[in-house]
C-alpha positions in Angstrom: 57.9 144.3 94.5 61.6 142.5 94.2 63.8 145.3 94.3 65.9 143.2 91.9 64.1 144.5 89.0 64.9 147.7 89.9 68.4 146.8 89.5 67.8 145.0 86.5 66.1 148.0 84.8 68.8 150.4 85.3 71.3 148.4 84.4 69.2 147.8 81.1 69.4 151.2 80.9 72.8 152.1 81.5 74.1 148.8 78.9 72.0 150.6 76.2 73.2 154.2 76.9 76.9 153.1 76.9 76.2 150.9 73.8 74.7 154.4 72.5 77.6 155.9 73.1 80.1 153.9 71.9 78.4 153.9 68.6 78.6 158.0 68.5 82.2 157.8 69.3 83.1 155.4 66.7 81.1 157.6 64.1 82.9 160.7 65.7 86.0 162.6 63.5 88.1 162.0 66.5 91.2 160.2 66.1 91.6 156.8 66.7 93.7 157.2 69.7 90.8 159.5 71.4 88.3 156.9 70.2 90.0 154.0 71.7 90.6 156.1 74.9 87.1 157.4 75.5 85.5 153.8 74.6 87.7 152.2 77.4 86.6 154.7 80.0 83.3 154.2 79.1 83.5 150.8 79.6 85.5 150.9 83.3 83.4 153.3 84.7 79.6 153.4 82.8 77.8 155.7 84.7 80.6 158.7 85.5 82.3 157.9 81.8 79.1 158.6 80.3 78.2 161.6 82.2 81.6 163.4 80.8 81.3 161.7 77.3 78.0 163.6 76.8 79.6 166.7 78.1 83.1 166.4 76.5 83.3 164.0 74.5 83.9 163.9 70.7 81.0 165.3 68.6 79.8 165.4 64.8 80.5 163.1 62.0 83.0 162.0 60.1 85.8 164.3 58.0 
């Protein structure tokens, strides 16, 4: 087994998860300021922004 594919799976999995994510926070009643802020650390640091986004992150729809 190459241990590439691994690799390639979980970072599959992590691109689709922060794409997830980004799409909730765009769709959140947070302001645009928040939204810009939590998309950016999403995108600097995946794994650890995502684990905080799903615990603090903005939730619900739009107001």
């Amino acid at each position: 087994m190459d241990l590439n594919v691994g690799g390639g799976i979980v970072g599959l999995i992590i691109l689709v998860l922060s794409i997830w994510a980004i799409i909730k926070i765009v769709q959140s009643g947070a302001s645009t300021v928040a939204k810009v802020l939590w998309v950016l650390f999403i995108l600097i640091v995946p794994v650890i922004g995502l684990i905080v986004w799903f615990f603090a992150g903005p939730r619900g729809g739009r107001t």
